[in-house]
N, C-alpha and C positions, 0 to 999 in steps of 0.2 A: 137319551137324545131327544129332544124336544122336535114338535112337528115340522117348524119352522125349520132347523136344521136336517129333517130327513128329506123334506122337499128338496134343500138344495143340493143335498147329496145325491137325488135320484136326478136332479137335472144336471150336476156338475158333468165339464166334460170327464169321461172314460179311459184316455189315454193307455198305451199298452205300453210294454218297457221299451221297444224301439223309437219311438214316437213322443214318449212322454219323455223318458230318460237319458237313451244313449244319443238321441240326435242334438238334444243342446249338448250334453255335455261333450262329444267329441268335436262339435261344431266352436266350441268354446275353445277347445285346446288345438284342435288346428285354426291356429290364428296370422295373423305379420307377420310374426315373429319368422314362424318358419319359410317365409319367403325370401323376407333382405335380413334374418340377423344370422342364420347357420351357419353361410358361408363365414362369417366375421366369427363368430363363436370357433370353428376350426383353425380358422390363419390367428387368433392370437391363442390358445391353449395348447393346438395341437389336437391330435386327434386323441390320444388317451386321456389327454386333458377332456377331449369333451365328452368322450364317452361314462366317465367318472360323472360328470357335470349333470349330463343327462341322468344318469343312471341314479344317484340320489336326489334330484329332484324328482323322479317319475318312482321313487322310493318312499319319499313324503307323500305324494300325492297317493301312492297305492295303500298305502297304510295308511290315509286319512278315509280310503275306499273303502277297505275293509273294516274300520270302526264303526262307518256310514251302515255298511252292509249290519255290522251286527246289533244298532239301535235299531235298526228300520227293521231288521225281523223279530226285534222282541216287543214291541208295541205297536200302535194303530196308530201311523203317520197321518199328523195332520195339516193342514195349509201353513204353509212358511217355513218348509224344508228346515234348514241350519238353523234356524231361529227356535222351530217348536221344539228338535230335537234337543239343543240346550236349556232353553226355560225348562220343557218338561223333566228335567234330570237335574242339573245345578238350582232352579231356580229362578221367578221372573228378575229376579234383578240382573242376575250372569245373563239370563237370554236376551232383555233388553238392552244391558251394558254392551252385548256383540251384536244384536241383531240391527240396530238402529244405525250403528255407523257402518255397518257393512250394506244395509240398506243405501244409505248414502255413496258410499263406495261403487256400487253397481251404479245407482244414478248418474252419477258423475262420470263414472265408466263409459254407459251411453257415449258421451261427451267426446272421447278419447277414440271411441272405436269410428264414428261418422266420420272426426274429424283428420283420421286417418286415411278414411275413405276418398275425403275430399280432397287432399294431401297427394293421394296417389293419384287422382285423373289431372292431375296437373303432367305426368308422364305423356299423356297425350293432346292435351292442350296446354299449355304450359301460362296462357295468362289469365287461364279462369280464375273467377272471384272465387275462394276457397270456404267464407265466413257464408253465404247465400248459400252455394253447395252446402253446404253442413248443414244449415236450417232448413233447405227444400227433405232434404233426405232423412229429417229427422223428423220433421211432421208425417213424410209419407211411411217411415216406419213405424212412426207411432197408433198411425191410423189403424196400421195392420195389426199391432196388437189390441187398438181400441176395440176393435171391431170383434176378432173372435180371436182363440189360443192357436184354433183348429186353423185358422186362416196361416196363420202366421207361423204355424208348424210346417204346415203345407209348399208355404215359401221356401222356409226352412229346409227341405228335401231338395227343392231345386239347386239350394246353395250349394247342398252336398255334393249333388250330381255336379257341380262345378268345380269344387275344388276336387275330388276325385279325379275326372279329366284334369286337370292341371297337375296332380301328380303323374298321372300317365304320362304325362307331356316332359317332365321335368326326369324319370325313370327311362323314358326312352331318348329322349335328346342326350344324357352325359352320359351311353355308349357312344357318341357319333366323334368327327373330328370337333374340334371348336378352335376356330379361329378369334380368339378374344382378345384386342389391344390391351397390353400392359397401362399402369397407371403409372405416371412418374414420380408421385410422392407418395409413397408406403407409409400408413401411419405408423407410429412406436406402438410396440405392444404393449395393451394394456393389462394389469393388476388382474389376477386368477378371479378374486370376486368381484372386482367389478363386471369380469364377463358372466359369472355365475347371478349374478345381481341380473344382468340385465338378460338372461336368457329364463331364471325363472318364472316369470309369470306365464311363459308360454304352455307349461303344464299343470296351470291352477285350473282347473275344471271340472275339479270331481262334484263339487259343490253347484253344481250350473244345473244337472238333475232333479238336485232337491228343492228347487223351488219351488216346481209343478206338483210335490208331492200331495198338494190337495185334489187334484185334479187327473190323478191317476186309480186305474182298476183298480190295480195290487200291487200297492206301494213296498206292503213286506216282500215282496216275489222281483217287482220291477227296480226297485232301487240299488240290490246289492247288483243283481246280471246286467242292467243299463251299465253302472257306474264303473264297476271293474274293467267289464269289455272296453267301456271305451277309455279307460287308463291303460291299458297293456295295448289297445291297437295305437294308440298316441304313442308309449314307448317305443315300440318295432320301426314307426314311420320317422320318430326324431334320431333314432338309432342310424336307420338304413341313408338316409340322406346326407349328414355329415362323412358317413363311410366311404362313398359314394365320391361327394364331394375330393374328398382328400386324394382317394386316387389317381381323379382325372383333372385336378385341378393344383397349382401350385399355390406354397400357404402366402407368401406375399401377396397375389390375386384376390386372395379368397379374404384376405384383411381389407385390402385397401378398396374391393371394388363390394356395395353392398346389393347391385344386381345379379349377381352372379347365378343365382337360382332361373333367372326370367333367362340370361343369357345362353345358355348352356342347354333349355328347354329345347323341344323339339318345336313347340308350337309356342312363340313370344305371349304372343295375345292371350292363352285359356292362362299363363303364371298370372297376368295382367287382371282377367278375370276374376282368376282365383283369391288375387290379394283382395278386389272389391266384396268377391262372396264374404271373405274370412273377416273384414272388417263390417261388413253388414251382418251377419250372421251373429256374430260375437253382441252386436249394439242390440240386435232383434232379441236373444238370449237374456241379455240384460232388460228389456222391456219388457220381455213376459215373467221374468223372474223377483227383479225389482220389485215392481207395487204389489206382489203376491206377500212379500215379507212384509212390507208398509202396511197390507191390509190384517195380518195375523197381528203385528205388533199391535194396530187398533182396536182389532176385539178383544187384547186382553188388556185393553185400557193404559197403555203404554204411551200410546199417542192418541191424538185428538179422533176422537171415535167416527165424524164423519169420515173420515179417512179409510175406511172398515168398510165401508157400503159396498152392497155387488150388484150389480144390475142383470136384471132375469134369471132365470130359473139355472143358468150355469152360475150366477153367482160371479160374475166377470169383474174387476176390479178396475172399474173408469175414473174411479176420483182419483183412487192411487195411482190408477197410471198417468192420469192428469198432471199432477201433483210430481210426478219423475220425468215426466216432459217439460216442463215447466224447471227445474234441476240440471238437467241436463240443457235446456235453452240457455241459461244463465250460465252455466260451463263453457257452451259454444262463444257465446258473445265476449266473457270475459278475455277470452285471447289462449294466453302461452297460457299450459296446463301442466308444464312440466315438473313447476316445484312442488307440486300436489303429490305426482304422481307417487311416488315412494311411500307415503301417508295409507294411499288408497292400497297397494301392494300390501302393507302390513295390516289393514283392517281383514284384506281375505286368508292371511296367515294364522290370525289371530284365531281367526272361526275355524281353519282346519288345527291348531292346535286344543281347543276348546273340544272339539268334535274328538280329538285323539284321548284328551283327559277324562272326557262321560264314560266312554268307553272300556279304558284303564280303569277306574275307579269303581264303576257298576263289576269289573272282572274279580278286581282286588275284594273286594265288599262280599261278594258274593252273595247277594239276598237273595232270596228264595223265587223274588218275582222276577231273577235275573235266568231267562232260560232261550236267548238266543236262537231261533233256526242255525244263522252263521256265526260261527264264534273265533273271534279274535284273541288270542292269548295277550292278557293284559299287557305283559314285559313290552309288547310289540308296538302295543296299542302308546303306552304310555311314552318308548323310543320316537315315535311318531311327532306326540308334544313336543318332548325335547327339540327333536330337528326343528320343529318349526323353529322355536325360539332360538335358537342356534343360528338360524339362517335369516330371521331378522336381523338381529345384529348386524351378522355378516352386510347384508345390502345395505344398512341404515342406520346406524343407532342412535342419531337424533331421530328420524322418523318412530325408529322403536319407542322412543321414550314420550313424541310429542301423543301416539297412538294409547301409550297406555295411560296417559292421564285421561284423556278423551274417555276411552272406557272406562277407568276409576271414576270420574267424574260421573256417568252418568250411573255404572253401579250409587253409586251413594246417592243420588239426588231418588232414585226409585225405591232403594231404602229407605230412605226417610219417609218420601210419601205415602209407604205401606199400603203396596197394591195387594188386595184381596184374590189369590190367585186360586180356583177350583181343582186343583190336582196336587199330589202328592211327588215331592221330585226326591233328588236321593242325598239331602241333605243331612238329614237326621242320621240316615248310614253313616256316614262319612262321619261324623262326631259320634257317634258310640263305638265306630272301628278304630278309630283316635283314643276316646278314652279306655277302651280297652287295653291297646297298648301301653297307655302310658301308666295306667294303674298296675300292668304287671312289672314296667320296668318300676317303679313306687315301691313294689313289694320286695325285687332283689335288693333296692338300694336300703344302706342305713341311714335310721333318723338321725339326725347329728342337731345339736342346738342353733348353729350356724345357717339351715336351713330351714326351721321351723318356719311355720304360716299357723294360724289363727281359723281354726276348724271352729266355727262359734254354733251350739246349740244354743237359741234364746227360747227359754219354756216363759212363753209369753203371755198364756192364757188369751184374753179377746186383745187383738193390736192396737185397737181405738182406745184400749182402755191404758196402754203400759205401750205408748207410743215413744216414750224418753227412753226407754230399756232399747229398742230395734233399733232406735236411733243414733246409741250408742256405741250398741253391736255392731253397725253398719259401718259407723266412722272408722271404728278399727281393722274389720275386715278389709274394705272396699278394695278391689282390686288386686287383693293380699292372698286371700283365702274364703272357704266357704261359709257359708253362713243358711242356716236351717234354723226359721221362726217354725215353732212345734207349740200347739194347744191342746191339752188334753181334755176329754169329756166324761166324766165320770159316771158316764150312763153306759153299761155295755149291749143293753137293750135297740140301742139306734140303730139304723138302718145303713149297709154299707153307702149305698147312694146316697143318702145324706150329710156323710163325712166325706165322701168326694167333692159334693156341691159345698160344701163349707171349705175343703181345701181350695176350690176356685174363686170363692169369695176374699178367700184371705189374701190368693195370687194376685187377684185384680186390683183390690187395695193397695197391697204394696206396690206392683207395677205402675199404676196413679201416682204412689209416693218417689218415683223411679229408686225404689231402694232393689237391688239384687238379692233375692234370698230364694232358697230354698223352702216349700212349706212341707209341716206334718202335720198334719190332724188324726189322733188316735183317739180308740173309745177305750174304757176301764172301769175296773168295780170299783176303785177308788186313785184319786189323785196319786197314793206315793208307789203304787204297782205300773201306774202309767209312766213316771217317770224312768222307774227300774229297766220299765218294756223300753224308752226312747236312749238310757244309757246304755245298758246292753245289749238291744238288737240293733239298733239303729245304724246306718253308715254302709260302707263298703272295703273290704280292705282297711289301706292305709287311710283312706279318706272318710276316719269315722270321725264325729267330733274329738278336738284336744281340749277344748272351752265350753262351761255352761254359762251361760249368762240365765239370772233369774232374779226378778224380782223381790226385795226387802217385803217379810211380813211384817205388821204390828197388831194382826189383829188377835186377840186376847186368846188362849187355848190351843193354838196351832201352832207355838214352841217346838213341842215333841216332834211334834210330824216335818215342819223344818229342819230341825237338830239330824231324823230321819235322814232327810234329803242331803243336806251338806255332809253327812259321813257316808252316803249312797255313792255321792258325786267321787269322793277323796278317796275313798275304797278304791272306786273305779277306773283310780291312777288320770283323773280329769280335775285341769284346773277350773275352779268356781270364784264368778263373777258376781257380789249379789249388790244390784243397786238399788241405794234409796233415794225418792226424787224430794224435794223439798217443795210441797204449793205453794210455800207461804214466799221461796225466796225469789227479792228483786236483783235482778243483774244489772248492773250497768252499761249503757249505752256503748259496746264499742266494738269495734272490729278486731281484735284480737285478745283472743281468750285465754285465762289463764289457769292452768294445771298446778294443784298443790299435791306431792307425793311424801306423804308421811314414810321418812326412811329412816330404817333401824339399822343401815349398815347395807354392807353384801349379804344378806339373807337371802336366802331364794325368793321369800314374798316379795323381797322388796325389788331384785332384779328383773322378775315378771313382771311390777309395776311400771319398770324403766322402758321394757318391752313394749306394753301395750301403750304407753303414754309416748312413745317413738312414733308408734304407730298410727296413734291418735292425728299427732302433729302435721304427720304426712297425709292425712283424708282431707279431699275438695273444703268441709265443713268446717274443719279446725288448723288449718294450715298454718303457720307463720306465731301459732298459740306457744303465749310465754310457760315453761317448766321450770316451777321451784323447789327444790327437794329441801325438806325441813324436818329437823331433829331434834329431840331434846335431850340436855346432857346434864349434869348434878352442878358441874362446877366450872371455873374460866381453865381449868387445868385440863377439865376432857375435852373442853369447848375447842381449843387449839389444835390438840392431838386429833381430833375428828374432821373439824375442817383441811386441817394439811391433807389429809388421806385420802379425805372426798373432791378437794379439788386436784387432786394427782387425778386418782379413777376419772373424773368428768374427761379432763385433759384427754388422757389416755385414750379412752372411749368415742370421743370427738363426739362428746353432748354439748350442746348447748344450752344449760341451766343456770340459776340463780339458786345460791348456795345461800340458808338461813340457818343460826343454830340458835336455839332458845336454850339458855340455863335455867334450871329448875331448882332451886334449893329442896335440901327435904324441909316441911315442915311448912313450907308457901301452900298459897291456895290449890284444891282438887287441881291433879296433872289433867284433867280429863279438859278442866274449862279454861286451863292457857288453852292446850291445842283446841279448842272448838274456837276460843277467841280468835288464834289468828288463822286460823280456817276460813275465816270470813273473807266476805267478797272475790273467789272464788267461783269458778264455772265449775270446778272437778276438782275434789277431793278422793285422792285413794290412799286406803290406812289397808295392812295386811292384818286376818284376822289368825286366829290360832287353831292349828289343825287339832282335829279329836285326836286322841291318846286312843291306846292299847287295847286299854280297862276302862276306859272311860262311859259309863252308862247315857244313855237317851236323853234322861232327866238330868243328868250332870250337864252334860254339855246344852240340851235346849237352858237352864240357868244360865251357862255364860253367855250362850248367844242374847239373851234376855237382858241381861245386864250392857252389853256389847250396845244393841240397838238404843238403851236406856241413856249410856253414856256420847253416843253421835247425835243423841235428839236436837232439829234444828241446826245440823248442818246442811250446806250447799249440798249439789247432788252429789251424792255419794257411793262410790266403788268399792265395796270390801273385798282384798283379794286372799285365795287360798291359793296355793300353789300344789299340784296334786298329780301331775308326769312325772316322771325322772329322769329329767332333762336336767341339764347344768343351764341354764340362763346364764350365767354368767359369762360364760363363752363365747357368747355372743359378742361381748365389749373387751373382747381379750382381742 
């Protein structure tokens, strides 16, 4: 922790968990709501209706409590409550993609709760200007949070003491008589969720504590006992009032009339009161909580960093509150706020599902630095998510939908930018708990040829040098399957750290190239033990290499040790890729490339070729590239018999190629130099080479490979393929 930051932690306010915690947040959920909508929530569901209604919404919000309770005890809570807890777990992108619009959300919130305020003193003056009311009341609440937390906490208390008496008032009045005139037109009852829609938000407030979280003693201590308590005393009081209600009240009444609650009170004026606390209260909550998250989002470079500023030694957040004053001004003025409102409802759903899945996930995961004070059983944590999204829908789902592009949208736009974030969140869990699974479901299931992918080892030696080879590997992988660039070092004397640092060199390169690979860098007493060490140990499970891609030699003496390597490869049931790049060849100018596959029939070499030249076809770089498969036959008699069969197979297989058959008399010029002739002007050439024999010796076979490369001399780039699984390829086009 730097100086600069221990200052402000020894001046920040101290808050204790009544003060810092339970008072926004119950202040928060005793809101409107429970003044003019209960009674109407009982006259259209019914009371079991509402009690269901109640019961899992203050179900969501308890188990979005207890997720809250179990981050907040296993880490060091810092400024911007909901915010930091997601960054710090998912990631800055997840935490800015929720924190920013839910930033907003509260702003604009502000907005809603004043102008509610302003709304209800019309009950007593009925022609006041309502748009001034809202702007006098909004400056003078803003002042109060400009000025101090402590101020405006302090307010805060009085509220409480207000709306308390006014339940007093509302608990002792509906024992009495109540003489209440009937209404003459009973609305129709409305849809289960629409009542469910519109009485949820009144117990969203678990999330109203965690704003102050930077500004509290003991955040791990105050945030789980603030938050709970005031979720379970907010249950009891939405419980006991509808009950209440239903007895002494008929449900036609209690639908059609929406004072019912003021009515019925002992004392008119403290319900009167109370509605003003509950709307002042809720907008004050939203101002000290609002710019708290505006300002975390700014220190970590999220948003424009003056934004981030704190004034004096508390560290108080004036621009940001400025800045949600100013938000909330242009809320008031705009007018009707209603088509928002459902938008705004699902941005704070969003965050207590967010809140439920860190939770879940860090349970499920189980890492070691996962060791909670309070510990929530994931299954609960993770039921939690669900409801939420569950009960978006339910109130909205165009709102759902316009909300999650909103957060897609800013997810990706913070991706891209590649914010530099200082902490480690639990992303990496989360993909190795993934891959784990899915490599053991890999290992019960069978390989079948139908499912094949393109595992490509490229033993590429230095990348700058055999940049055509990656590049090829790459095309065919891309997006297909793995791909591991592997350099061997023939010195086994180097230094481990300096084969790490050269594996970062090679990462950084490719990633500049944005080619996806996997790197290795190994040391060895000689090149054909390194290769041995990268066929055989190398990999995991199922996800060991199926493909070498490597390199054509020519360079004089290194035969054998080739010959080596390509019976190494075929031993070891791995198909072998060896390309030769041609300097000398020009291509021509054009946007679609053209593949020539020297086919000897349904051979395995050659169905491998059909393979990867599919797959060629289908990468960003070769897309729309023409495939000619071309053969040679003795006479016009094979000539016929060969093309009927290959253009059935193409048919069959739904390839799209260009069928050539060359006759070759015996006795015409070397076969070797028709096929190099019409090889020409070509992007890719693949000819399949002949697998080692039995019996076949080192020196036998480095001679045909010798001869091999002797007779391709001055072709285009060149692919020799061995085919080396025991896979049926051919299955594939069945």
């Amino acid at each position: 922790m730097s100086n600069r930051e221990s200052e402000i932690k020894k001046g920040k306010n101290q808050f204790g968990t009544f003060k810092g915690v339970f008072l926004p947040s119950v202040l928060t959920i005793f809101g409107v709501i429970m003044y003019l909508r209960m009674g109407w929530v009982v006259g259209n569901v019914g009371i079991f209706g509402t009690i269901f209604i109640v019961s899992v919404s203050s179900a969501i919000t308890l188990i979005t409590a207890f997720s809250i309770s179990s981050i907040a005890t296993n880490m060091r809570v810092g400024a911007g409550g909901a915010y930091f807890m997601i960054s710090r777990s998912l990631g800055v992108e997840a935490g800015a993609a929720i924190g920013i619009p839910l930033f907003f959300a509260r702003a604009i919130g502000i907005a809603f709760y004043i102008s509610g305020f302003a709304e209800s003193m019309r009950m007593i003056a009925p022609g006041i200007p309502v748009t001034i009311v809202a702007v006098v009341s909004l400056i003078l609440m803003t002042l109060l949070a400009y000025l101090s937390a402590d101020i405006a906490l302090k307010a805060s208390m009085f509220i409480l003491v207000v709306i308390i008496a006014s339940l007093f008032s509302f608990f002792l009045g509906i024992f009495g008589n109540h003489d209440i005139a009937s209404v003459n037109a009973i609305p129709e009852v409305e849809n289960f969720w629409v009542v469910f829609a519109v009485f949820f938000p009144a117990v969203t407030g678990a999330e109203a504590g965690l704003s102050m979280s930077g500004d509290l003693k003991e955040p791990g201590r105050s945030i789980p006992i603030g938050t709970i308590s005031a979720v379970l005393l907010g249950y009891v009081v939405y419980l006991a009032i509808p009950i209440l209600l239903r007895v002494f009240v008929s449900e036609d009444l209690l639908r059609s009339d929406l004072y019912i609650v003021e009515k019925v009170a002992r004392w008119r004026w403290l319900i009167i009161a109370g509605v003003w606390g509950a709307s002042l209260s809720s907008s004050l909550g939203s101002l000290l909580g609002a710019p708290r998250t505006l300002q975390a989002l700014a220190r970590d470079k999220t948003m424009p960093s003056f934004l981030g500023k704190g004034h004096s030694k508390r560290d108080t957040p004036r621009v940001a509150t400025a800045f949600a004053f100013f938000i909330a001004l242009a809320a008031i003025l705009m007018g009707d706020l209603d088509a928002i409102a459902p938008v705004l409802t699902m941005f704070f759903l969003v965050t207590y599902a967010a809140l439920n899945l860190v939770a879940a996930l860090e349970g499920m995961i189980g890492n070691p630095s996962w060791r909670p004070a309070f510990r929530t059983p994931w299954p609960i944590a993770l039921l939690g998510s669900a409801l939420c999204m569950v009960v978006m829908f339910m109130i909205s789902a165009g709102a759902t939908f316009i909300s999650a592009i909103v957060v897609a949208g800013i997810y990706y736009f913070v991706a891209k930018r590649k914010f530099a974030s200082g902490w480690i969140d639990i992303r990496r869990s989360v993909y190795l708990a993934l891959s784990r699974y899915s490599i053991f479901k890999l290992i019960e299931s069978e390989e079948h040829a139908k499912t094949w992918r393109p595992n490509i080892l490229v033993l590429s030696g230095s990348p700058t040098k055999r940049m055509y080879l990656i590049e090829l590997a790459d095309a065919i992988s891309h997006g297909k399957g793995f791909m591991t660039t592997a350099s061997i070092h023939d010195d086994d004397s180097i230094r481990e750290e300096k084969v790490i640092a050269m594996e970062k060199v090679v990462m950084t390169y490719l990633k500049e190239k944005k080619i996806p690979s996997l790197v290795e860098v190994i040391k060895a007493t000689d090149r054909l033990s390194g290769v041995k060490t990268l066929i055989s140990a190398y990999g995991i499970g199922p996800l060991t290499p199926n493909t070498v891609f490597i390199g054509a030699s020519d360079e004089p003496g290194r035969s054998i040790e080739f010959a080596k390597i390509i019976k190494m490869v075929y031993a070891a049931k791995r198909n072998l890729v060896i390309v030769r790049e041609n300097r000398d060849q020009e291509l021509p100018h054009r946007k679609l490339r053209k593949i020539i596959c020297w086919w000897g029939g349904r051979r395995n070499n050659a169905n491998l070729m059909l393979v990867l030249s599919y797959l060629l076809q289908t990468s960003p770089e070769w897309r729309g590239s023409r495939l000619s498969l071309k053969t040679v036959v003795r006479d016009d008699r094979e000539k016929e018999s060969f093309e009927m069969e290959t253009a059935g197979f193409t048919k069959s297989a739904r390839l799209i190629a260009d069928l050539e058959t060359i006759v070759h008399p015996y006795g015409d010029s070397p076969l070797a130099t028709t096929i190099k002739e019409s090889s020409q002007g070509a992007d890719l050439v693949m000819l399949g080479i002949k697998a080692p024999g039995e019996d076949e010796s080192d020196e036998q076979y480095a001679s045909y490979y010798e001869e091999f490369m002797q007779r391709t001399e001055g072709y285009p780039l060149l692919a020799a393929i061995l085919i080396g699984q025991d896979i049926k390829f051919s299955e594939i086009f069945s």
